[in-house]
C-alpha positions in Angstrom: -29.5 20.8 -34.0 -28.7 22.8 -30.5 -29.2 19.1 -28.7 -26.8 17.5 -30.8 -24.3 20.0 -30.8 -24.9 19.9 -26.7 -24.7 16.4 -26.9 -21.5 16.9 -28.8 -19.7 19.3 -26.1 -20.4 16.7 -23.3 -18.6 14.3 -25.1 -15.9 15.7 -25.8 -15.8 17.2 -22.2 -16.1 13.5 -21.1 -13.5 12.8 -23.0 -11.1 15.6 -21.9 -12.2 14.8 -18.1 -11.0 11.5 -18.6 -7.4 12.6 -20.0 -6.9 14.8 -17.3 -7.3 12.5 -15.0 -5.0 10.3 -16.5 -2.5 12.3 -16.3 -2.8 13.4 -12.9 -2.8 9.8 -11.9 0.3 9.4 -14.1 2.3 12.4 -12.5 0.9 11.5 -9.2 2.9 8.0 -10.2 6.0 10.2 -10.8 5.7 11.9 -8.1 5.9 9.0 -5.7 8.2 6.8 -7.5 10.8 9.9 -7.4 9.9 9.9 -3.7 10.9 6.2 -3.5 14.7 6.9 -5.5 15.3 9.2 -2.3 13.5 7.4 0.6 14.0 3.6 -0.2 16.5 3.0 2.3 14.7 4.3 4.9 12.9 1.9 7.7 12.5 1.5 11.3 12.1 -1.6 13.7 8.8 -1.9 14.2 6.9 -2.6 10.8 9.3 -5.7 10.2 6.6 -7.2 13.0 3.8 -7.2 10.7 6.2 -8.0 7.9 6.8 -11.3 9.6 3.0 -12.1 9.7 3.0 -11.9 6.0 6.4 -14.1 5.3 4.5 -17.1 8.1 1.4 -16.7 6.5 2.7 -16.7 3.1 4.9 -20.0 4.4 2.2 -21.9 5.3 2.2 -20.6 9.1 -0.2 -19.0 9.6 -1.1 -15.2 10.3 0.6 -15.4 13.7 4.0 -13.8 14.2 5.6 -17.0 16.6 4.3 -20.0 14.4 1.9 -21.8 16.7 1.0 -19.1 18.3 -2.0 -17.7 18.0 -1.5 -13.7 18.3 -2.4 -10.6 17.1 0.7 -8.2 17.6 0.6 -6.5 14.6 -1.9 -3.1 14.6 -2.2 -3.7 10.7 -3.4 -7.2 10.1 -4.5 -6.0 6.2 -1.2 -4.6 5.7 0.4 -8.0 6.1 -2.0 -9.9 3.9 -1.4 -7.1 1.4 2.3 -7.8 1.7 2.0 -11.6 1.8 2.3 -12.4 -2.1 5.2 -9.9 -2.1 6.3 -12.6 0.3 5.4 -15.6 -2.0 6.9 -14.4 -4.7 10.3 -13.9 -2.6 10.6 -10.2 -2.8 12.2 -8.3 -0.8 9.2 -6.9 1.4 11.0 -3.8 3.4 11.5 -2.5 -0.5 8.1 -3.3 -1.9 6.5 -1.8 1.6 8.7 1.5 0.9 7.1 1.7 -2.8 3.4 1.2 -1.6 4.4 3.9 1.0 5.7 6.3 -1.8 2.7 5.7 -4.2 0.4 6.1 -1.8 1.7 9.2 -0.1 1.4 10.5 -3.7 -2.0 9.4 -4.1 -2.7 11.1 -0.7 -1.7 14.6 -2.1 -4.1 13.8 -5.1 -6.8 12.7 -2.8 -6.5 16.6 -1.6 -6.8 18.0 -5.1 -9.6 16.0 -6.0 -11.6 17.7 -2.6 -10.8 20.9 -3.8 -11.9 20.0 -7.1 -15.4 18.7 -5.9 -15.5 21.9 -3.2 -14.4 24.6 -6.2 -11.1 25.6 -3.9 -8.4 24.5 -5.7 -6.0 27.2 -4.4 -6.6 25.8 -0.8 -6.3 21.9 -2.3 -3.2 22.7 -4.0 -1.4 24.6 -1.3 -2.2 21.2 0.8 -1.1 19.1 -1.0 1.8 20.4 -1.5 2.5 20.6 2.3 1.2 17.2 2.9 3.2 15.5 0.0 6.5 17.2 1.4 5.9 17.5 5.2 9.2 15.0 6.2 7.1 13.7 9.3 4.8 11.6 7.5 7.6 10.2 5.3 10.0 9.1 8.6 6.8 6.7 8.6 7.7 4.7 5.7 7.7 1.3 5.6 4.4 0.8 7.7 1.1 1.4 7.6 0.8 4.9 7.9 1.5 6.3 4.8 -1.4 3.9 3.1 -3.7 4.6 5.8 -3.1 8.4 5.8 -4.0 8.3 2.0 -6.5 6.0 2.4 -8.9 8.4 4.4 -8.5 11.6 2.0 -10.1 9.0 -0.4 -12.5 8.0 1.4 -13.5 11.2 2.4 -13.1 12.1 -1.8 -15.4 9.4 -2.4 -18.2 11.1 0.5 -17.8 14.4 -0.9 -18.4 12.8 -4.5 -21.9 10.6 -2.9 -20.1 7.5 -3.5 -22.0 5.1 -0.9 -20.5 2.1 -2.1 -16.7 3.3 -1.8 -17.1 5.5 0.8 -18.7 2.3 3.0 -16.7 -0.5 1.8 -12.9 1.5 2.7 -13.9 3.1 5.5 -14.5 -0.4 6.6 -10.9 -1.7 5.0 -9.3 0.7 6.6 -10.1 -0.6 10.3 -8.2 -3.4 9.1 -5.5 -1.4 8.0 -5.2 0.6 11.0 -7.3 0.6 14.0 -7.5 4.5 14.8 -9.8 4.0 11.3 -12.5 3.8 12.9 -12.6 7.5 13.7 -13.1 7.9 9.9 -16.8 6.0 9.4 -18.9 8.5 10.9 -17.2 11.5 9.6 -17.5 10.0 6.0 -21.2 9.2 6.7 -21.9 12.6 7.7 -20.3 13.8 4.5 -22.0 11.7 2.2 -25.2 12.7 4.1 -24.6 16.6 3.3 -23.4 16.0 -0.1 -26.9 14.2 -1.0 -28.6 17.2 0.5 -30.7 14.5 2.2 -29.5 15.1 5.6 -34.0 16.4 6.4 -35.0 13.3 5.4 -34.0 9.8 6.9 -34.8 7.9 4.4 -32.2 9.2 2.2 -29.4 9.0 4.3 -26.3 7.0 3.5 -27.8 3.3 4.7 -25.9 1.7 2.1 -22.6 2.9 3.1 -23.2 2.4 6.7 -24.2 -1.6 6.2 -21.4 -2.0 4.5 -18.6 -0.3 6.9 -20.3 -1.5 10.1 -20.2 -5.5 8.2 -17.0 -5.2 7.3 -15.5 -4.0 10.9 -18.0 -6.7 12.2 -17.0 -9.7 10.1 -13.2 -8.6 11.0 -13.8 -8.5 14.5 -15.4 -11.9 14.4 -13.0 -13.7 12.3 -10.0 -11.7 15.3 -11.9 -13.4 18.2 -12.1 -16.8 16.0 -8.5 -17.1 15.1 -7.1 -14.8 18.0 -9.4 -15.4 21.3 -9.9 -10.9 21.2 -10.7 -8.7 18.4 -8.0 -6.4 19.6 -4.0 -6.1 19.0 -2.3 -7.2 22.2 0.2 -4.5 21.7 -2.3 -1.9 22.6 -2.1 -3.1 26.2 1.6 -3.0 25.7 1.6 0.3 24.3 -0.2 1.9 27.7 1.5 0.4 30.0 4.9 1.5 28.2 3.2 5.0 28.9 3.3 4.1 32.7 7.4 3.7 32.4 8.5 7.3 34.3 10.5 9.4 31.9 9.0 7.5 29.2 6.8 10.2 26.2 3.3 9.3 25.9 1.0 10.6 23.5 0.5 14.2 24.8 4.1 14.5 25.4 5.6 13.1 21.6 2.9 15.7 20.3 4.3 18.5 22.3 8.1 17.9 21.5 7.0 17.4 18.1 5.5 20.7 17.9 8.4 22.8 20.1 10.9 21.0 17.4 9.2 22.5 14.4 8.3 26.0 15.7 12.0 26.3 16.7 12.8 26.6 13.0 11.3 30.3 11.2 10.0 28.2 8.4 7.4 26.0 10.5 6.6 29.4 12.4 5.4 30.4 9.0 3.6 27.2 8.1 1.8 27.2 11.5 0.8 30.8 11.3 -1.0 30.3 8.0 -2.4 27.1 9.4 -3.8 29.0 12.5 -5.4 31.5 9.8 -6.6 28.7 7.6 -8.7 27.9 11.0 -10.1 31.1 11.1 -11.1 31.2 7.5 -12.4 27.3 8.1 -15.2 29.4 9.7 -16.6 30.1 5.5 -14.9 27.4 4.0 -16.8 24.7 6.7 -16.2 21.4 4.6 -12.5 21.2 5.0 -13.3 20.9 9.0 -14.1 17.5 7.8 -10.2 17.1 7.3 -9.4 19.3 10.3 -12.1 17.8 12.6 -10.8 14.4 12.3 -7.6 15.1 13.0 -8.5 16.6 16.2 -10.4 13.7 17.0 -7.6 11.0 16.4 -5.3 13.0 18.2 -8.2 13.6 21.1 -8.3 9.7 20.8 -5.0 9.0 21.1 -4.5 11.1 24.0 -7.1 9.7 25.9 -5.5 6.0 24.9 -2.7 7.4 27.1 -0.1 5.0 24.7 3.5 5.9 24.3 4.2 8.8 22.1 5.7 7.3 19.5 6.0 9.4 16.1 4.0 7.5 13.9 1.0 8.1 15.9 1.5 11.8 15.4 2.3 12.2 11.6 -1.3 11.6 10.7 -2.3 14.4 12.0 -0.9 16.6 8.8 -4.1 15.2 7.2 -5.7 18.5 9.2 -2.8 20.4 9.3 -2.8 20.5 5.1 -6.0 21.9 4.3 -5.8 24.6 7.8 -2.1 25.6 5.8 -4.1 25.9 2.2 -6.7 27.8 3.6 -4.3 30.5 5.1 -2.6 30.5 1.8 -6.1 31.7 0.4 -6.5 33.6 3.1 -2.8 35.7 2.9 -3.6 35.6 -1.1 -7.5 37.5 -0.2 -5.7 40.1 2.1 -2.8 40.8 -0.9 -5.1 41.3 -3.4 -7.3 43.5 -1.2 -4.4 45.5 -0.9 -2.7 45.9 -4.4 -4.4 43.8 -6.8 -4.6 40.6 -8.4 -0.9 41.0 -9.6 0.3 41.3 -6.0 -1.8 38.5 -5.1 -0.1 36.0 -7.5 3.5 37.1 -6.7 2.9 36.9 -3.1 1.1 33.1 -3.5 3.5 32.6 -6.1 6.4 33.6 -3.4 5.2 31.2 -1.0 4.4 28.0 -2.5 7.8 28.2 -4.3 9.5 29.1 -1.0 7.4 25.9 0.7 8.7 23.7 -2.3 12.1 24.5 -1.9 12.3 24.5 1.6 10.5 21.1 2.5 12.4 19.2 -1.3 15.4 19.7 0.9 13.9 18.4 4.7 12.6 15.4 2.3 16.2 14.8 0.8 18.2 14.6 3.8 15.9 12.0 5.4 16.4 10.3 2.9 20.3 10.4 3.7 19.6 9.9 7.6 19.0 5.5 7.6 18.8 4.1 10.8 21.8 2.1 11.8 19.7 -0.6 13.2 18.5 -1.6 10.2 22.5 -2.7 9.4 23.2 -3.6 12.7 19.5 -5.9 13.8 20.1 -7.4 10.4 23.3 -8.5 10.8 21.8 -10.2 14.3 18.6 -11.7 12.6 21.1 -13.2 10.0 23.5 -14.8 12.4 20.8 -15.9 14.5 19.0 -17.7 11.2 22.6 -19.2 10.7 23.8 -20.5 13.5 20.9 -21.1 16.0 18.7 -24.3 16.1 15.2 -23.6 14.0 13.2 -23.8 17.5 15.4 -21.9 19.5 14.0 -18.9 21.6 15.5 -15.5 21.3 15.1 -12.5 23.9 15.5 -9.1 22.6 13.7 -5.4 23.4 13.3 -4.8 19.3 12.1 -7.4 18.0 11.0 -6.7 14.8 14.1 -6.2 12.6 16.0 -9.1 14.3 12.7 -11.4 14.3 12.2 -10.8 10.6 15.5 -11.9 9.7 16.0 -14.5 12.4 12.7 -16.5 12.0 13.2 -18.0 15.7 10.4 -17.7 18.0 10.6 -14.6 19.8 10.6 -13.2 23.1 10.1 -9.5 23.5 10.6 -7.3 26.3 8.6 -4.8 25.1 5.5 -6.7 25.8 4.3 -6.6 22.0 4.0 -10.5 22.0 3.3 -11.4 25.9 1.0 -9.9 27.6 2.2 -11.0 30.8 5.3 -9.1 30.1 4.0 -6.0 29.1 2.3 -6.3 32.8 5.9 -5.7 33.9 6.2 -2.5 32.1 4.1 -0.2 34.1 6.1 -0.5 37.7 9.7 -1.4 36.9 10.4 -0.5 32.8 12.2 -2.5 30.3 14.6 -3.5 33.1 12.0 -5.2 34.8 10.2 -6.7 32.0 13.4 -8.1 30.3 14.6 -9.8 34.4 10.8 -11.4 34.5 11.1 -12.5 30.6 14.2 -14.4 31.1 13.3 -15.7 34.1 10.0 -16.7 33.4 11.1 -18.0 29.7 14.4 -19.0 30.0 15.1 -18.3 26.7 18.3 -20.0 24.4 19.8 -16.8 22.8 19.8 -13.4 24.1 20.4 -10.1 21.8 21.7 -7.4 24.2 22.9 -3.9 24.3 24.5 -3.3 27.3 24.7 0.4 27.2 21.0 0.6 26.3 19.3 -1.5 28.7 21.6 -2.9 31.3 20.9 -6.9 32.0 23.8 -8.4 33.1 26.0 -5.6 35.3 25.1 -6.8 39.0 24.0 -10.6 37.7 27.1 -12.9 37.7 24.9 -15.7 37.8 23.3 -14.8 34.6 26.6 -13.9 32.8 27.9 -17.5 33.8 24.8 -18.9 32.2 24.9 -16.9 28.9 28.1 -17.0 27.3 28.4 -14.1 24.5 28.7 -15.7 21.4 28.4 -13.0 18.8 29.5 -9.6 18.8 28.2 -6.9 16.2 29.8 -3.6 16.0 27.2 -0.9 16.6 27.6 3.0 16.1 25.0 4.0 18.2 27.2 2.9 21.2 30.8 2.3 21.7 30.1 -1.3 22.9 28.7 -3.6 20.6 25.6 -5.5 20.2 26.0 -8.9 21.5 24.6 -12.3 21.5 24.6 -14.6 23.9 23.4 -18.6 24.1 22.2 -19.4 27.5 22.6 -22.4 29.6 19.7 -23.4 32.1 21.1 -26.2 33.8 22.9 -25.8 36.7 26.1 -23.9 35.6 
């Protein structure tokens, strides 16, 4: 009778598990689809590069940004075929992208809940993902890869703390592919799963499984890379360091910096970092979220040894360790409280802050979403004229060429180096000023998209200026100049 009735209470507990879970999956839907009402305008240039591999791939292309060309300038090949049926079907893909970005920022934040669940610290897992669902750096990242990735690895790392071998193997391995700093998560998640099985003593019992099938995974990618693409490697990675090399120009160690002085000149981020610096102490008991913390530090480690341009997309992952180090000061301030006065004093003062976090970050997340790019009007408006009044096969010359690209379908030239290689080589001595004087020369490209004011091409070149004609102009509020466009002639003028 006591074995049925046991029987009986497991059920049932299965059963409830089961709901709840549905319903946190369901809110966590909620959650990100309200985030998408706010943020679905929001976008920046250089995504639209790997949205272009998806719409040549899904036209019958190829994976290759120029069509005919074979190479990888997008740093998340998975990304594109992801967004390649959104391309089939005709959808708009900047939208779609937003709304994968949303959902899985949402799943993200449940990804933390679910670790505190599995580590019995839901006060610290909430407090986290709270911050990390409403930190606005992560979300000025929507539209690429970042958000995706960012959730991604608190899965992955779920799935280790859970003992899930296959999971934990066969994402960790995805998310190479989805973005190439992923690599830092493997062994982290190995180690994990390797403590959670309490097998760590004997080597027989280690996660074998999971490590086949990451290691196969990045293997078979990297092979099928060097097959279609000569290198296993994104050629903007090159492009990226030697942009570091421009003087004046941020690179890693510098973006983080600014990025940091930025925040802590605001009380509110004082407060945030404070508790996160406390969380760090009290990591010292609570060792398993250094799993979170410790891979942070070694992507930003990574990044800084890179030496690529700062560029702030490459620091917003590192809120995955700045979460949990904020929840654990939370628990920390809510020990000391209660130590104090009580568990009464304890909720008001936890209470006090999580509200005051809520309120604070709801509005940081609402007015980027009111703060839209003006390139995306004004690079639009360039791509489109381009598609319309430029011959299919005609070369265009630009420094951004991802927003203008995507709408223009020409084959482009970049000046930032992200396509040619031999361009980016300009970079490192002379800037985008020499870069862009050796691409046209070298290419002699049909249609030039120019601002002036930004990067100056034609002031001191008369014989350029005779051989490209401005055709277009498109207001731009950046500047008081326009963007313009201009067809080039290279016979003799």
């Amino acid at each position: 009778m006591l074995a049925v009735r046991t029987t009986t209470r497991e059920r049932i507990s299965r059963i409830n598990s089961v709901m709840i879970d549905r319903h946190l999956w369901a809110l966590s839907t909620i959650i990100g689809l309200i985030l998408f009402w706010f943020l679905r305008q929001r976008g920046y240039d250089d995504p639209y590069i790997t949205y272009r591999y998806a719409i040549n791939l899904a036209s019958g292309n190829g994976f290759v940004y120029n069509p005919g060309v074979a190479t990888l300038s997008t740093t998340a090949p998975l990304f594109g075929l992801i967004l390649t049926p959104v391309a089939l079907f005709g959808w708009p893909i900047p939208l779609v992208a937003n709304l994968i970005g949303c959902l899985s920022h949402a799943a993200g934040a449940l990804a933390l809940w679910r670790l505190g669940q599995e580590w019995d610290d839901e006060l610290t897992a909430g407090a986290a993902a709270l911050l990390y669902l409403l930190f606005p750096l992560p979300l000025t990242t929507l539209g690429s890869e970042t958000l995706p990735a960012m959730a991604l690895t608190l899965w992955i790392f779920v799935w280790g703390a859970r003992g899930q071998q296959w999971l934990t193997g066969t994402f960790a391995g995805l998310l190479v592919w989805l973005r190439p700093d992923g690599i830092l998560v493997g062994p982290l998640a190995l180690l994990l799963l390797t403590i959670t099985g309490k097998s760590w003593r004997d080597w027989r019992r280690w996660p074998w499984s999971a490590g086949l099938i990451w290691s196969s995974i990045i293997m078979v990618g990297v092979g099928l890379a060097w097959l279609v693409y000569g290198a296993p490697l994104p050629v903007t990675l090159y492009a990226k360091q030697q942009q570091a090399l421009i003087p004046g120009f941020y690179d890693f160690g510098d973006r983080l910096w600014v990025t940091l002085r930025n925040h802590l000149a605001q009380p509110f981020y004082q407060m945030v970092f404070l508790l996160a610096g406390l969380g760090l102490i009290a990591s010292v008991r609570s060792w398993r979220w250094l799993f979170l913390i410790g891979w942070a530090t070694i992507y930003g480690l990574a990044y800084t040894l890179l030496h690529v341009a700062g560029y702030f997309w490459y620091v917003a992952p590192l809120v995955v360790g700045l979460a949990p180090a904020f929840g654990l000061g939370v628990r920390l301030i809510g020990r000391w409280l209660q130590w104090l006065g009580g568990s009464r004093l304890r909720n008001i003062g936890i209470v006090l802050i999580l509200c005051g976090t809520t309120l604070w970050l709801s509005s940081a997340v609402y007015r980027i979403g009111q703060q839209i790019d003006p390139r995306l009007t004004v690079y639009r408006e360039a791509g489109e004229w381009l598609a319309t009044n430029t011959p299919p096969n005609a070369s265009v010359a630009t420094l951004e060429i991802g927003i203008i690209g995507y709408y223009a379908q020409r084959p482009m030239i970049d000046f930032a180096g992200l396509l040619q290689t031999d361009i980016a080589a300009q970079l490192g001595s002379g800037g985008f000023g020499a870069s862009a004087q050796y691409a046209i020369e070298h290419y002699r490209p049909a249609y030039l998209v120019l601002q002036e004011q930004a990067l100056s091409l034609l002031s001191g070149r008369p014989d350029l200026t005779a051989r490209c004609p401005i055709v277009a102009e498109i207001p731009d509020p950046r500047y008081a100049a326009p963007l313009t466009i201009h067809a080039c002639r290279w016979e003799s003028p």
